[in-house]
N, C-alpha and C positions, 0 to 999 in steps of 0.2 A: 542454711538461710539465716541472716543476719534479720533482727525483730523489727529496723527500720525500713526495712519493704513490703511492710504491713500499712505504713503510711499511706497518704491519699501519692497518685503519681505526683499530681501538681505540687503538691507540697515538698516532693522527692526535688523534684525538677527546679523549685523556686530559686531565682537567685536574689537571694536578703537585700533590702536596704543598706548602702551604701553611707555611711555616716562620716563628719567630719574628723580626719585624721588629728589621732590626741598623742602626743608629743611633751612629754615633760622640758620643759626649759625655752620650748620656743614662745613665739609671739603670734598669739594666737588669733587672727585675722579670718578665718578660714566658716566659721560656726554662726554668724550674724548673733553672736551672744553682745549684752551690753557692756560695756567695760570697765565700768563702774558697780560694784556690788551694792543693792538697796539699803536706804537709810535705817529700815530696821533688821537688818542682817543679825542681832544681836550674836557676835562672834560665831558665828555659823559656819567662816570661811567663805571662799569665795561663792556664795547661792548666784551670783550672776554668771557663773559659768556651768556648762552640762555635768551632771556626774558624768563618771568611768561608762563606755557603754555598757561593760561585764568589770563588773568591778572585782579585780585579780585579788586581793587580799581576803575580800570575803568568802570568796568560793574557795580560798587556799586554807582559811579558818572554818568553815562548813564542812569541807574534806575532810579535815580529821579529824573537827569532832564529830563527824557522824562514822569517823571509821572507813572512808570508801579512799581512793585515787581521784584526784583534782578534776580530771576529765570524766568522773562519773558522776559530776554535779549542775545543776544549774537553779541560780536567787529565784526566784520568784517571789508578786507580792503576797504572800501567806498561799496556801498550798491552794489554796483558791482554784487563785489562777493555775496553777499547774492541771488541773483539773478541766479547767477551759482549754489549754492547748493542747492538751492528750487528745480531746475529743476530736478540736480543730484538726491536729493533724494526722486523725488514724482513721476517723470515718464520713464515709462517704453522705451528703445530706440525700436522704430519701433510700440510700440503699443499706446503709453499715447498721451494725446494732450494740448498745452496749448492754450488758449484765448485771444487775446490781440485787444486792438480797435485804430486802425492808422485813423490820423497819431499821432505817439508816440514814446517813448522812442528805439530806432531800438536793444540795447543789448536783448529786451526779445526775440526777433526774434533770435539772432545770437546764443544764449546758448540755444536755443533749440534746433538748426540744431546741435552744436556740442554735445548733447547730444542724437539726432538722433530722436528725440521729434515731431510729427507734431504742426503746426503752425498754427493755426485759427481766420480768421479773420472777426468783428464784426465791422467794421465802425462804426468813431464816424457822428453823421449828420452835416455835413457840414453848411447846412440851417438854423442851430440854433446853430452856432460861438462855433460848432466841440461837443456839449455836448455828454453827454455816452447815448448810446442806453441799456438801461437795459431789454427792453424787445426783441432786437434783439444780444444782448448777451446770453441771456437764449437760445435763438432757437439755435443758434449756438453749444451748451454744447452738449455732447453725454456722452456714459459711460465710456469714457475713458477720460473724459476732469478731469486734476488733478490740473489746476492752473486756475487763472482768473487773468489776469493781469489789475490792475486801476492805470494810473499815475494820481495824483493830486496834486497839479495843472499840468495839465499836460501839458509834454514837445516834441514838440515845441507851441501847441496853449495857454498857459496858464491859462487856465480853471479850477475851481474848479468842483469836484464832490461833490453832495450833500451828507449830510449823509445817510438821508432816501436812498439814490440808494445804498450805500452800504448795511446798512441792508437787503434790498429785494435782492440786490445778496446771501448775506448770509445765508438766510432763504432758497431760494429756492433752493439753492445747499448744505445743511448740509446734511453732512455724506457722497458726493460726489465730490467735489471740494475743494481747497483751494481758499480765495480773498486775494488775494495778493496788496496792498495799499501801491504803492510807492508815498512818502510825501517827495519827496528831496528839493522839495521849499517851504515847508509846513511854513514856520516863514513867508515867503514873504506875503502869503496868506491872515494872519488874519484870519483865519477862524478854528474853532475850530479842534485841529484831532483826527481818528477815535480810535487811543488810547484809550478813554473813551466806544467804541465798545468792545475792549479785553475779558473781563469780562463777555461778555451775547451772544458770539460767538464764539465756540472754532475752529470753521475754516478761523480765522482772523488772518493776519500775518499785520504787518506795519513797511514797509522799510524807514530809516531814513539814513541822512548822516550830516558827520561834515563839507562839501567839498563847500557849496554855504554859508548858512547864518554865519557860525561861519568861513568861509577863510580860511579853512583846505584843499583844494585841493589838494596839496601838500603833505601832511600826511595821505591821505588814510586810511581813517578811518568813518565806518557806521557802523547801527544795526539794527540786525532785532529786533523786538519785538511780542513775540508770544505769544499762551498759555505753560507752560512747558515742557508737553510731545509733542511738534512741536522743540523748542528747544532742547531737548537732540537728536533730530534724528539729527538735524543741525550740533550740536554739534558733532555729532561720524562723523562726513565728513570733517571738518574743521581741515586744516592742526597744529599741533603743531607748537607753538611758531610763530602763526599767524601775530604776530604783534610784529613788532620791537623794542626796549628798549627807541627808541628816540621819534619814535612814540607817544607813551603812554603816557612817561613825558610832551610832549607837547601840548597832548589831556585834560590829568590833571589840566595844568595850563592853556588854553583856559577856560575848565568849572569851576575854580574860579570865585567868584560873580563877583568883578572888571571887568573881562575879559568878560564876559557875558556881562557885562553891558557897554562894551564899543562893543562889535558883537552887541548889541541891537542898541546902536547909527550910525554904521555902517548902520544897515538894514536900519534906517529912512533915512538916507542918500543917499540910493539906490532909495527906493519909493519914495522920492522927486524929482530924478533923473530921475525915467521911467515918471510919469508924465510931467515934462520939456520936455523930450524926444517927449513923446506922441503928445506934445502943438505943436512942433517946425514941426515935421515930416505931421504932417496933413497939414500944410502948404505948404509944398512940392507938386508942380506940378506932379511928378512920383509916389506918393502914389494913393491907390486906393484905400487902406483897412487899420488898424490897429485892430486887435483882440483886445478885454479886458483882459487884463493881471491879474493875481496874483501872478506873480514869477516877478524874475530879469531878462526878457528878454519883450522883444516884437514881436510879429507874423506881419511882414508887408508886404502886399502885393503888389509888383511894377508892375507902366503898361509895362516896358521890364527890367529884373531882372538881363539881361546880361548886356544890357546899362549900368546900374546902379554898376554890380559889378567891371564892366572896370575901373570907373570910381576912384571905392573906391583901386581899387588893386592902380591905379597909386598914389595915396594916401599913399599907405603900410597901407589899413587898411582892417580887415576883418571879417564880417559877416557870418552867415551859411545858406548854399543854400539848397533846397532840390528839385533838378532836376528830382531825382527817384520816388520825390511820384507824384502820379499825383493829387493828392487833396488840393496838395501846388503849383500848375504851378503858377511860379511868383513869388512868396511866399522866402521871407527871416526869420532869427530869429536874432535877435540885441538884444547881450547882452550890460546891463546896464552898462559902464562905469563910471570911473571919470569924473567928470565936464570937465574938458578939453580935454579928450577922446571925451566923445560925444558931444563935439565943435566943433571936426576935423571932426568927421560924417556930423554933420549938417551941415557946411560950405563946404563940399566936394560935398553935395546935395545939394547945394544952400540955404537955409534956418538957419537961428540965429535965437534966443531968449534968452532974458534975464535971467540970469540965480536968481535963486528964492532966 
């Protein structure tokens, strides 16, 4: 059983949107585009016309760098969206369910309510620095359970998931769930990704973004990477002309070698930075806890969180609290700044160290 007839029928059955045929060298009448490019275009190229509807070079520069076959890709704007159309198109509103294990990423919760999806929840265990319960996520699954969500590293505790836990998710829900494997800090990590799973799992998806390790925030741009027939169902949901003309070009020139290889010295930069971070922060009188990170953030735990962010607001500096969940009481997520960013932190809490 192929993992795209896990989809909704209708969605099986949809026939796409029908968009103007794009034709290099003709004359192109066909689009009710203006024919004239606007006066502040400031060399942007033609912005009066539509981008690519799948823009072929990007997905053929996504492909390799993330390691996969062209047709096990698809742009999305940041993995976001990838996130909205898994849900769109795998579960049913009012009957399907998806899986997700808090505390974590809070969109997989919100695009299932708006897709009218129930919500299931699998706690990660707290008592062993938040890891994934794989045997109480399986208890959890019913027959209607159409997604499994795994953040890794996941966000806000920064944890890796092993691969072996993926696999055993994967096995034991083939041919009735999709694992869904968001790796949005996956560079941070060092840790190999499940990418290399694709091929021996067709119920494996893996959510990627350009938005942390390559500084693409800004540009809005992630991918899913699936088995093919997971993709072309994505594919028939996914708005034309998804991604912007400017977008692209500038996704293009980040994934040049040079430019890689300057995101690569970036990253080392960060990780020398959460360590520092780490060194200084334990020091602090008002820490209680720091989690083991493998992303660009830190999980710290303060003995009064409001003390502490009184402190930082009068500063103009801010961190993210998680007052809602109760498995985080206390609990901050500090992301990794520049050097002299997370000077004003440390000094704001009382505590310096030298910087490395």
């Amino acid at each position: 059983m192929t993992a795209a007839l896990l989809a909704r029928a209708e969605i099986r059955n949809l026939r796409p949107y029908e968009t103007a045929t794009q034709v290099l060298g003709n004359v192109r009448l066909n689009a009710n585009e203006a024919p004239w490019p606007p006066g502040n275009d400031g060399g942007n190229g033609e912005l009066n016309r539509y981008p690519e509807i799948r823009p072929i070079r990007l997905h053929l520069q996504l492909a390799a760098h993330y390691g996969v076959a062209a047709g096990m890709v698809l742009a999305t704007r940041g993995s976001s969206e990838a996130i909205d159309l898994l849900i769109r198109a795998f579960c049913r509103a009012g009957a399907d369910n998806v899986v997700i294990s808090p505390p974590t990423f809070g969109m997989y919760r919100v695009y299932a309510d708006i897709q009218g999806a129930q919500t299931v929840e699998a706690p990660l265990l707290a008592e062993r620095d938040f890891a994934l319960d794989v045997a109480g996520v399986l208890d959890k699954c019913t027959a209607t359970t159409k997604l499994i969500f795994v953040c890794s590293p996941n966000n806000p505790t920064g944890g890796v998931v092993p691969q072996s836990f993926i696999r055993e998710l994967a096995e034991a829900r083939k041919n009735r769930s999709l694992i869904v494997v968001d790796e949005a800090y996956a560079e941070f990590s060092e840790a190999p990704s499940v990418t290399a799973l694709l091929g021996s799992h067709e119920n494996l998806v893996v959510l990627r973004t350009l938005s942390k390790a390559l500084s693409l925030a800004g540009a809005r741009c992630g991918a899913v990477l699936a088995p093919e027939p997971v993709i072309r169902i994505l594919d028939g949901i996914l708005a034309p002309y998804a991604l912007a003309t400017p977008v692209v070009d500038c996704v293009l020139r980040t994934l040049s070698p040079e430019n890689l290889q300057a995101s690569r010295d970036i990253m080392q930069r960060i990780l020398r930075e959460r360590t520092r971070m780490r060194d200084a922060l334990l020091l602090c009188p008002e820490v209680v806890k720091i989690w083991p990170s493998r992303s660009n953030f830190l999980l710290v735990k303060f003995r009064n969180l409001s003390s502490v962010s009184a402190r930082l607001c009068d500063k103009h500096i801010l961190i993210r609290e998680f007052a809602h969940e109760a498995a985080l009481r206390n609990c901050a997520r500090i992301t990794v700044g520049k050097p002299g960013e997370n000077d004003l932190l440390l000094a704001a809490l009382g505590t310096v160290v030298e910087q490395y």
